[in-house]
N, C-alpha and C positions, 0 to 999 in steps of 0.2 A: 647440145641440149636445146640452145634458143634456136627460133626457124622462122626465117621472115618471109610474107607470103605477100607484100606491098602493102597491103591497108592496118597494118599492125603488128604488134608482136607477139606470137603463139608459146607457151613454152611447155616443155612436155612435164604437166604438175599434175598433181594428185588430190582428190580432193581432203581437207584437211577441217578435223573438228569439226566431224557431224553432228555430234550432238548438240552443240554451241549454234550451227546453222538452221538448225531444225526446232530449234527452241525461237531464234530471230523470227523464221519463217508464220511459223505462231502468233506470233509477238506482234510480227509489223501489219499481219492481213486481218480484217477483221474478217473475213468470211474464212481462214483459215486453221482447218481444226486439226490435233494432231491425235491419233487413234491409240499407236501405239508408242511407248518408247523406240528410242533409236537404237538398232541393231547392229552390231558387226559381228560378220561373222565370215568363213572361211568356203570357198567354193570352186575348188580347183579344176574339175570338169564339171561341163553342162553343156549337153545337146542343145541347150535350146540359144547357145549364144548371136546375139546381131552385133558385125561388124556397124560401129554408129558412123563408120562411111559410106553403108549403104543404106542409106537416108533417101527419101524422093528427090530424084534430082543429083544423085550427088556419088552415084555407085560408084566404084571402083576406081574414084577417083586419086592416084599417085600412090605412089609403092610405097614412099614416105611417110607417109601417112598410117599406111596398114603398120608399117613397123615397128610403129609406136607403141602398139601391143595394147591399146585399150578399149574396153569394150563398153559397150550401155543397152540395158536391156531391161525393156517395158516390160510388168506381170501386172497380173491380176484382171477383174471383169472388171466391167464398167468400158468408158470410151479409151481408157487406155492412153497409149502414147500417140497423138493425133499424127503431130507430124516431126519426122526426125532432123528437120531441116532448121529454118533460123525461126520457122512462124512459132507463135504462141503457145504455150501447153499451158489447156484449157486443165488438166485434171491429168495425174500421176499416181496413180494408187498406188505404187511401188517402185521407188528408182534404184536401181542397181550399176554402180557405178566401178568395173572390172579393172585391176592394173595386171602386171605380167603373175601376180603368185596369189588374189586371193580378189575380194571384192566388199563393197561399204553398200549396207540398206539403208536407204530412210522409207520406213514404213509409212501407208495409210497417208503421205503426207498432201489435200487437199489444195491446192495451189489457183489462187484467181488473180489477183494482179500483187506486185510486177509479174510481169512474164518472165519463163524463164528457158533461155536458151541452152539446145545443150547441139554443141559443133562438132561436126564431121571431121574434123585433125583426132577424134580419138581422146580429148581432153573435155574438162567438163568445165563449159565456164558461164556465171550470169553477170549480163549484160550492168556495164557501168553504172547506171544510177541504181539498179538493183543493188551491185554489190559494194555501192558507197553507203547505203541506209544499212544492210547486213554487217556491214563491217564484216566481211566473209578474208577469211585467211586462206591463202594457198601457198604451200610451201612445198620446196624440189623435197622427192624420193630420196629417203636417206637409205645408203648402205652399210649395212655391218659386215665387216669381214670375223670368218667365223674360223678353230682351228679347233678340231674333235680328233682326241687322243686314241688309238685301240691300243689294248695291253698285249705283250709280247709272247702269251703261253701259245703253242698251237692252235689252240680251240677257239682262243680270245675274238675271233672275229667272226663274223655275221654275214649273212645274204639278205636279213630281214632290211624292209625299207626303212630308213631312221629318216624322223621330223625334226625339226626344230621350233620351237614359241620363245622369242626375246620377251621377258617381261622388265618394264621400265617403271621409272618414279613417272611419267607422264603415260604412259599406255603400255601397249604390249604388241609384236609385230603378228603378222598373220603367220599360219601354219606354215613352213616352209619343207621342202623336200630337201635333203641331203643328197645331192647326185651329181658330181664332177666328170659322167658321162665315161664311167672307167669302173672296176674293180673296188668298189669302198669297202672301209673297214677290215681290211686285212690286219693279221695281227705283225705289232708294229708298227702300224699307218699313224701317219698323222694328215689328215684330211684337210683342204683347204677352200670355204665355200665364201662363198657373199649370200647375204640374207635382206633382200629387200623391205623395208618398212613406207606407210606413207608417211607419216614423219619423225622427226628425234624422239626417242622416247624418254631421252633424258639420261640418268642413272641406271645403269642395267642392274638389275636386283636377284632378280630369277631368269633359272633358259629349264623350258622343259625340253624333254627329250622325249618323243612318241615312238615308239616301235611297233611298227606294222607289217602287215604279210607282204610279202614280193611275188607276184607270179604264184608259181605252183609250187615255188618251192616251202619246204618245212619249215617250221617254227626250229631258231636255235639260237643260244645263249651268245651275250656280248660280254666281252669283258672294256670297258669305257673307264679310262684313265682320268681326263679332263675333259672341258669345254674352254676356250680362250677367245672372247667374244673383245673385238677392237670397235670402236664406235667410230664415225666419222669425224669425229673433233680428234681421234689418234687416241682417248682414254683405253684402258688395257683391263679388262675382269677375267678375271682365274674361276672358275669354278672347279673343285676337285670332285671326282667320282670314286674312284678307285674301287665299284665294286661290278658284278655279273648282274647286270639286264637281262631275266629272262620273262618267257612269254609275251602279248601282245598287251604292253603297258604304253602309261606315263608315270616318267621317272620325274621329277623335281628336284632341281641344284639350287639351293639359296644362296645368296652372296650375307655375311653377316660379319665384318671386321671389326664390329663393335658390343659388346655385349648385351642386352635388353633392346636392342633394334627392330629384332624379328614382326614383321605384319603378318608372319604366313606359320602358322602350326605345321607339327611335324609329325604326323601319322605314324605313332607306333608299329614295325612289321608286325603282322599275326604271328609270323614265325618265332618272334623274342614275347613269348610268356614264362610264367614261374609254374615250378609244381614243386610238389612237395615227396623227397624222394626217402630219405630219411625220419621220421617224425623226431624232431628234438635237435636237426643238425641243419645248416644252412641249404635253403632252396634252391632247386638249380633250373634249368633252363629245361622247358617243355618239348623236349625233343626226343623222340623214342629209338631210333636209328641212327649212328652215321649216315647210311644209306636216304633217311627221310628226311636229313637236316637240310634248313637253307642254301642253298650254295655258297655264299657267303660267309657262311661260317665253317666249309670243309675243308680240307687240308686242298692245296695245291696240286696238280699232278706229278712233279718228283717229288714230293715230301712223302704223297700214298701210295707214290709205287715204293720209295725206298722204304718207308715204313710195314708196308703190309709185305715186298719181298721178304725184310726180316724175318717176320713172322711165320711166313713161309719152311725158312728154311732154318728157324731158330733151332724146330726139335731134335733134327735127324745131324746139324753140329754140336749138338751137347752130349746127345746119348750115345756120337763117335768120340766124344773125348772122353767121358765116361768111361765107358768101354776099355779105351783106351789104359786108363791109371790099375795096372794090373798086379799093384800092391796100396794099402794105403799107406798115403803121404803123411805119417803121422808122428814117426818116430825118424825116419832117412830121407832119404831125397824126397821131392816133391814130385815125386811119381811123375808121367808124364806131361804134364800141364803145359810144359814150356811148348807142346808140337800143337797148343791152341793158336798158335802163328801158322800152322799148317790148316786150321782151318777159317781163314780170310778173318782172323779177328787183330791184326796185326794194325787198323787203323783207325784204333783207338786214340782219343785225345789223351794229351798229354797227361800225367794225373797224380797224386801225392802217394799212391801207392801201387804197382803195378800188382797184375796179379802173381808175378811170380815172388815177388817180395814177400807179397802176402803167406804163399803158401811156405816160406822160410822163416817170418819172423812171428807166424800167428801166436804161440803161443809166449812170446816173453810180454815179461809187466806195462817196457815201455811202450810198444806200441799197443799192447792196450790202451793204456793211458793215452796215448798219443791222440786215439781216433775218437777223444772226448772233447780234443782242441780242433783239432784239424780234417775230421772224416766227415760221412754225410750228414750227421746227427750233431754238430759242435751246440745247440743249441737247449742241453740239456743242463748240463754241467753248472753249480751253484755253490759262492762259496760258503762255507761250512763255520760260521762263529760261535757255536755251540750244537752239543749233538742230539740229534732228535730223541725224547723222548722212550721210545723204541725202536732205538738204536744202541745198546749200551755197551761201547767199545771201551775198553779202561785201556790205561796207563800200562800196565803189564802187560796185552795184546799187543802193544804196538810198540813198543821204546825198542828192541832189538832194529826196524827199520827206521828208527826217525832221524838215527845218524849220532852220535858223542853228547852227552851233556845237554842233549832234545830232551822233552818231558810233550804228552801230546797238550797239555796245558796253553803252552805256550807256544807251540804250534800254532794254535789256535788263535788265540792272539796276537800270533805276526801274521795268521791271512794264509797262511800256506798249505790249507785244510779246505777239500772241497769233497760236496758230495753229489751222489747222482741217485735221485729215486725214484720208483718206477710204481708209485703209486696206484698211479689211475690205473692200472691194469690186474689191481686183488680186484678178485671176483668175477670177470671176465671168464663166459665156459669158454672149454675146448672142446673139438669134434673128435672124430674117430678118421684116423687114414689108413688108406690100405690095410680095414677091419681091425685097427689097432688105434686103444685111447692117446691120445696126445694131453700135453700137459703146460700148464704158462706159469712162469713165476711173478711175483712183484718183491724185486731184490731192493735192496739197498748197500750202495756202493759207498765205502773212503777213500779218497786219493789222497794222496802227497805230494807237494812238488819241489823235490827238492833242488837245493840250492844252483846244480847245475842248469834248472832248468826241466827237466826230465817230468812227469808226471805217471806216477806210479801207483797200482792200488795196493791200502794197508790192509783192510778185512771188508767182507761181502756177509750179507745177510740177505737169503733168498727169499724170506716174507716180511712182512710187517709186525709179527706179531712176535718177539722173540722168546725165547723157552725153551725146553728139556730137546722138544722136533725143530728146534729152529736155530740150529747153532749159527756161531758166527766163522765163518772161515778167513785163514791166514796163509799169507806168502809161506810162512816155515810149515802146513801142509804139507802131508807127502802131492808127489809131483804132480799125478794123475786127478788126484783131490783136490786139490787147488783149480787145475785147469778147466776140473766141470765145473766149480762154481765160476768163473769168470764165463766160462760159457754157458753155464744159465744168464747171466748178466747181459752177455753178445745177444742170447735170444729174444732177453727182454729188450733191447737193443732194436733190435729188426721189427719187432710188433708196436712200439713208440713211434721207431721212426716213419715207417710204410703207414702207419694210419694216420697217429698226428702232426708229426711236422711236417711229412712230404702231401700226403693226401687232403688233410682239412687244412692245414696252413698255406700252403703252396696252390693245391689245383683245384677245392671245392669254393674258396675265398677269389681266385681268379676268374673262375667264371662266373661269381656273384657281381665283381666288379666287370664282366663286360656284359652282361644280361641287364644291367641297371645301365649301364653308357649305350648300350644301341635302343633302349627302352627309353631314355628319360632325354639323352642329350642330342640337338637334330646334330647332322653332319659340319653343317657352317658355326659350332660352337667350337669356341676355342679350346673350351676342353675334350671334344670329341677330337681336334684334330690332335690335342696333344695325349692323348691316352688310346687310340684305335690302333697306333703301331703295336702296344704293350698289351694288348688283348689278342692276338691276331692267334687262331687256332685254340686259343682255350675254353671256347664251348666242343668242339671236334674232340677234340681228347679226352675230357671229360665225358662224353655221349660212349665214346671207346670204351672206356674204362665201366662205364654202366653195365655196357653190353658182352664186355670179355671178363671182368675182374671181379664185379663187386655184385655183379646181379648173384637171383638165386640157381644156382647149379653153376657157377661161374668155378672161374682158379680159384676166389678163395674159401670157397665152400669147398671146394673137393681139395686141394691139396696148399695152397696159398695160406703155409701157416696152420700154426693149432686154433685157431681162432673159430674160423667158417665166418661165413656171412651175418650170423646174430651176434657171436663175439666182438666181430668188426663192427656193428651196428651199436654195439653197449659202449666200447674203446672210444667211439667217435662222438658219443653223446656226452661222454663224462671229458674227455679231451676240447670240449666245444664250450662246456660251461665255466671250463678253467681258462677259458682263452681272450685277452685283455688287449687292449688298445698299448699298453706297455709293452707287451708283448712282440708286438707287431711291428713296432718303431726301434729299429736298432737300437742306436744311439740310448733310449730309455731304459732296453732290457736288458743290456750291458750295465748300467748303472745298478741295475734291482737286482739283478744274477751276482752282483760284488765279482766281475770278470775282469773289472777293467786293469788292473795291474799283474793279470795272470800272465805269464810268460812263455812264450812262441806257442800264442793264441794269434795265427792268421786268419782264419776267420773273422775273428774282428777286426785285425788290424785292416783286411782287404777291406773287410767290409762299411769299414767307416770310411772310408777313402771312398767307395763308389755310393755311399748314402748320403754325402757329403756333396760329390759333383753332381748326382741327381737333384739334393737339394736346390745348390745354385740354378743350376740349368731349371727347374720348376719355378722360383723364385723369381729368374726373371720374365718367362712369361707370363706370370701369374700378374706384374707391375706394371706389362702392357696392357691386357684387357681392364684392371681392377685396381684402379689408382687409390682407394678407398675401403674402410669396412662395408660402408655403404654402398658401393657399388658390390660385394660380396650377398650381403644380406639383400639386396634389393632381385638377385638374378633369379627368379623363380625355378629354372628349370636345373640349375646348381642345386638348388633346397631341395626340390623333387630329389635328382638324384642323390643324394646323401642323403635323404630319408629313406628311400626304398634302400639303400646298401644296408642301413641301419634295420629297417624293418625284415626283408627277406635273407639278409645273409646274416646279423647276429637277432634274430628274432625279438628284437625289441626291448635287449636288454641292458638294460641299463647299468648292472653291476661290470658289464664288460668294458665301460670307459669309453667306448667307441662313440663318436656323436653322432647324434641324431641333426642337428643341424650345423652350420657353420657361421661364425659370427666375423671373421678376422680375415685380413689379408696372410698371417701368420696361420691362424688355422687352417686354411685353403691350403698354404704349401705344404707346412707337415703331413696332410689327408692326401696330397698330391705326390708326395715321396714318397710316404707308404705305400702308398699302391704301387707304383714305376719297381719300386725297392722288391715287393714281395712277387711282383710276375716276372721279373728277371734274375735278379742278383740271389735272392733269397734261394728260389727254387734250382738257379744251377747251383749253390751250393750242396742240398740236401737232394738232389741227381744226378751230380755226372758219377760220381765216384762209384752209385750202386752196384753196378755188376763187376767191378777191378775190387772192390773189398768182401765181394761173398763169392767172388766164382771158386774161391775155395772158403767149400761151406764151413769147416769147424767155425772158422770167422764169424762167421752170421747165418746160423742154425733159424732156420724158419719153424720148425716146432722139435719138440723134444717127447722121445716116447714114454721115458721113465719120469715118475714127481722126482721132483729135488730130494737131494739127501737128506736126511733128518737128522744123521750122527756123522760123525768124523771115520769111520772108519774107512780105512786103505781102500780106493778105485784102483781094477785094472782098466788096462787099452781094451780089452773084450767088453767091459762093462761100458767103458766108454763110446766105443762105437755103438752098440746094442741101444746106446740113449739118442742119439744125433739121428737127424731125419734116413727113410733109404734113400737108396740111387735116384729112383722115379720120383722122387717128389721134389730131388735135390736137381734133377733134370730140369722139370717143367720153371720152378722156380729160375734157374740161372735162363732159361728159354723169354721169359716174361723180361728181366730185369736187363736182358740184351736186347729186346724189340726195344725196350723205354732207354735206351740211354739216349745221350744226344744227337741228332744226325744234322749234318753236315749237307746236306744236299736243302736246298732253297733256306737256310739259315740266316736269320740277319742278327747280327753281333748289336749287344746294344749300345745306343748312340746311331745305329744305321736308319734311315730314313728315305729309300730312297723314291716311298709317294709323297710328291710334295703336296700334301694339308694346307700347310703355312706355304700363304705367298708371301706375305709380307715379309721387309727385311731385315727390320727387330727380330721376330725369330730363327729365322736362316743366319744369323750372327750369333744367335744365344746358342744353335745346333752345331755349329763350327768350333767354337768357345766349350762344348762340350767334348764331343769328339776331340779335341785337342787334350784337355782334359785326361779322359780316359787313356791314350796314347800314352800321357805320362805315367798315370797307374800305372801299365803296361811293364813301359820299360823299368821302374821301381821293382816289380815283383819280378821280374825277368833279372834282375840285379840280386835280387834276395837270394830268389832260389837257386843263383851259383855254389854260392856257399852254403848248403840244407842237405844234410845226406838224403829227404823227402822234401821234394820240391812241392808246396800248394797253389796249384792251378784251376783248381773248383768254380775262385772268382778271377780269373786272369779276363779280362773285359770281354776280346775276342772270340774267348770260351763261353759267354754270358749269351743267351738268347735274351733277344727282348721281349718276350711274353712269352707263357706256360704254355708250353707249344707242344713237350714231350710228357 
């Protein structure tokens, strides 16, 4: 670095804190005026550059010299740069002072005494008594060593040129090229450069990342893992990326380990707006297409090809199994269902009821019952302390089942009396299918659980309104009669659960909550990093779902159900206005439901075990960023987002319980579990099991041709088929709910993390502490279900995606 040339010592420095010299320079002359402020700016080619070796006198003189890479170069009119050598400059209208990656202006600066030398070594320096009155600082070139991640998909990598900009607590380094003289950015690379500054910049805060054209070749998309920028004192900064840079931008990485730190605003994408898709039901994300969405927020390349293969080849394996069952499975065997292993469906997750079970045990009581605890819908079920008004079940209906010396009295009041009502769905029209009316009930169901355990139904009432047309039915029913009111019940069943629990609970609340976190929270916020895993595809599925399901002329206007798409639109309005912050928080709505003592309810049981280690796990990072209520209340962009969840997903209402703001390091966690809780846990319970409990339909009749019975009189099997959906609509339906089940291909189980967010090791300790955790649920339910003639695997962790992803 140092170079001794005999009459001194030259060292190769840069010049440092031009603004600071250029205000001196002011300062000390009185004939010195300064025009403009001080400029830096970046200037990586220029024709017009002068080696300031070759000065008068003084060309080409030592190779050593040229090496040093520095340049000086006189602009502007007037007399210009006089002379390049040791004499005086009379007048510098513009000094431009070049190192090897960029270059420092002092504008307009007017200069009459001192003089000021600038030498032919390629370094810029003024003369001793000069630079004793300046008090002029010059400090060695600092280098950052720099390490840029690409992400591992095929496509993840680029030809485009990538920059870099360090920004510091003291400055920012000049533009630099990323160019290791090799192949960059392949996917999988992790690149290794040095990024020259002229001096410390201190604290590295921000690195932008520029992406520019290369040559002739085409603009194409990056996928950029991190930035890992080491400073010359050895300090180490993480920035995570973890998303696709495309076109010719700047990207911005903040560093923020502290909450309320930010100097730098976070530009909402254009691509994350609201609209309003429903009127009366929560707003979704402004995106008309999968094809049109972000990148950012599409599915992965194996997720969309094993997703849309399904889809593919959903139709043409149903309507062969179909085909196939060439008696119905109603009364003898289960027709051929079992050779649905001949058609690649054989890897399937594990699940509480397979489908061949199903089509063996559909029609008895307990597994009725059963799939009120433990099937996709356990979330209906409430226990029963007196009976509804219009519901008037007596003592005589029901003492032949309640077991010896039972009275329903006192059923009643031991708690062993639940009911399941289907309310919200009087009044709801139905369409017409296949030129035929369809039909919806709003039942209300009695269970029993008796003392084994077992939960059983006592009598079914198909409306609300009971009377002369609106009998009540009972297990001592003949056979056939009995079985369609419980499968009116299954129906209503499928239209409760596909609209409200799965659709507005699960995947329209999900993507409220990630349209509000890519909107409100930048990327270096701590709750961005600890909520982007559990968002991850649920604007994509939802945008899906617009476009294949729920639009108009979609599945379920034409066959998705007696519903159609206005039915669905009435179902979800009145489903929306019942829908409570209670609700939504396990733990709360177990308490309100009176479930908690219900017996082989795994559902809750899993389910409190995993809303329990999300708590923890929440809990503790919530006590690294937010020592305080007042560090809570104080975080602006926390308030923001929990207001807009408040405002565009329960539209501002306040009967819902849901808050609008947050006051508490306690309320943060519980608002912080709820969410983790409802894009994971919640929603594989009310999806994995869909198509293994309806791929035989009696189970879960998607519409019904005939209205419910009005009297008691004897059903045959002719009658009962004649009411159950046909073939084709029982097709497309089991088509749709086999695309939706879970896949397995780019899945991350939740607890899995593998873009590190969090650098820090407080959290990486609370993520290990988790995943431990869950391990042990794991082996617990892996223990249980030895002994369970149905095993429940719905919430088995492994089985859990961490965000609404399907």
């Amino acid at each position: 670095m140092a170079r001794g040339n005999g009459s001194g010592r030259e060292s190769n420095l840069v010049l440092a804190d031009v603004d600071r010299v250029a205000q001196r320079l002011t300062g000390m002359c009185p004939d010195t005026t300064m025009t403009d402020s001080t400029e830096k700016s970046i200037n990586r080619q220029d024709s017009g550059l002068e080696r300031s070796d070759e000065g008068a006198g003084e060309r080409n003189r030592g190779a050593g010299r040229r090496g040093a890479g520095r340049w000086c170069r006189g602009k502007g009119s007037g007399s210009g740069v006089r002379d390049w050598g040791a004499e005086r400059v009379q007048s510098v209208p513009q000094l431009t002072c070049w190192g090897r990656q960029g270059s420092v202006h002092i504008n307009s600066v007017q200069t009459g005494s001192p003089p000021l030398s600038v030498l032919r070594s390629g370094t810029s320096r003024i003369p001793r008594r000069a630079r004793e009155q300046l008090g002029l600082i010059l400090s060695p070139m600092a280098t950052y060593k720099v390490q840029v991640s690409t992400g591992q998909e095929p496509i993840a990598g680029t030809f485009d040129s990538i920059f870099i900009t360090l920004v510091g607590s003291r400055g920012e380094s000049p533009k630099h090229a990323l160019d290791a003289f090799w192949v960059d950015f392949q996917p999988g690379a992790v690149g290794e450069y040095e990024v020259p500054s002229a001096q410390s910049l201190g604290q590295i805060v921000l690195v932008r990342l520029h992406k520019e054209p290369y040559s002739f070749f085409p603009e194409n998309i990056w996928f950029c893992n991190f930035v890992r920028v080491t400073s010359p004192e050895g300090q180490t900064y993480h920035f995570p990326c973890y998303q696709w840079i495309y076109g010719y931008c700047t990207v911005e990485l903040l560093l923020m380990t502290t909450v309320g730190i930010s100097q730098y605003s976070w530009p909402s994408s254009p691509w994350n707006r609201w609209k309003e898709y429903i009127p009366g039901t929560p707003w979704c994300a402004d995106v008309d297409s999968a094809m049109t969405a972000e990148i950012n927020l599409q599915y992965s390349v194996p997720k969309a090809s094993a997703f849309f293969g399904r889809g593919v080849a959903a139709p043409c394996v149903f309507f062969r199994i179909l085909a196939s069952c060439t008696a119905p499975p109603l009364t003898t065997s289960p027709c051929s269902l079992p050779k649905t292993r001949g058609h690649n469906l054989k890897g399937w997750h594990v699940s509480a009821a397979s489908p061949e079970y199903v089509t063996e045990h559909w029609k008895e009581d307990e597994f009725f019952g059963y799939q009120y605890l433990n099937g996709v819908n356990p979330v209906v079920i409430r226990k029963c302390t007196e009976l509804p008004d219009n519901f008037p079940v007596t003592h005589e209906m029901v003492a032949g089942f309640l077991g010896e010396s039972a009275s329903l009295h006192e059923e009643l009041k031991r708690g062993s009396l639940y009911v399941a009502d289907y309310k919200l769905l009087e009044d709801v029209p139905a369409i017409r299918v296949n030129g035929r009316q369809q039909y919806i009930a709003a039942p209300l169901c009695l269970l029993h659980q008796k003392p084994s355990g077992a939960l059983v139904p006592l009598a079914i009432q198909l409306s609300q309104h009971p009377g002369p047309n609106s009998p009540i039915f009972l297990p001592s029913d003949s056979d056939w009669l009995w079985t369609l009111a419980k499968t009116w019940v299954r129906s209503s069943e499928f239209h409760l659960h596909e609209v409200t629990s799965h659709l507005l609970r699960a995947h329209l609340l999900a993507e409220v909550f990630a349209v509000a976190t890519l909107r409100q929270l930048p990327m270096c916020h701590p709750l961005y990093k600890l909520l982007v895993p559990h968002i991850r595809f649920s604007i994509h599925i939802d945008v899906l779902a617009r476009t294949f399901l729920v639009s108009p002329g979609g599945v379920f206007d034409r066959v998705k159900g007696s519903t159609g798409r206005q039915g669905l639109a009435d179902l979800l309005r009145k489903s929306f206005e019942n829908l409570t912050y209670t609700t939504l928080c396990l733990p709360d709505d177990i308490q309100e439901r009176g479930v908690a003592s219900l017996k082989n309810y795994y559902y809750r049981d899993d389910g409190l075990k995993i809303w329990a280690a999300i708590e923890s796990f929440v809990s503790g990072i919530v006590a690294i960023y937010y020592r305080t209520n007042l560090a809570v209340q104080g975080d602006h962009e926390l308030q923001a987002w929990v207001g807009e969840i408040f405002a565009k997903g329960f539209l501002g209402r306040q009967a819902s319980g849901v808050p609008s703001a947050l006051s508490s390091v306690a309320e943060l966690t519980k608002y912080l579990t709820m969410m983790i809780f409802t894009c994971s846990a919640y929603h594989a319970a009310v999806n994995a099991g869909q198509f293994e409990l309806a791929v035989f339909m009696p189970n879960s009749p998607s519409s019904m041709r005939k209205p419910p019975p009005q009297n008691k009189a004897p059903v045959t099997l002719e009658e009962f088929l004649d009411t159950i959906p046909e073939m084709n609509t029982t097709s497309i339906i089991l088509s749709v709910l086999w695309v939706l089940r879970n896949e397995d291909r780019d899945m991350r189980s939740l607890g899995t993390y593998p873009e590190e967010h969090f650098t820090e090791e407080g959290p990486k300790q609370l993520m290990a502490a988790f995943q431990d955790r869950l391990a042990e649920i794991s082996r617990e339910i892996e223990e249980r279900n030895q002994s369970l003639t149905l095993s429940y695997t719905y919430l088995y962790p492994p089985n859990i995606e961490n965000s609404t992803a399907i």
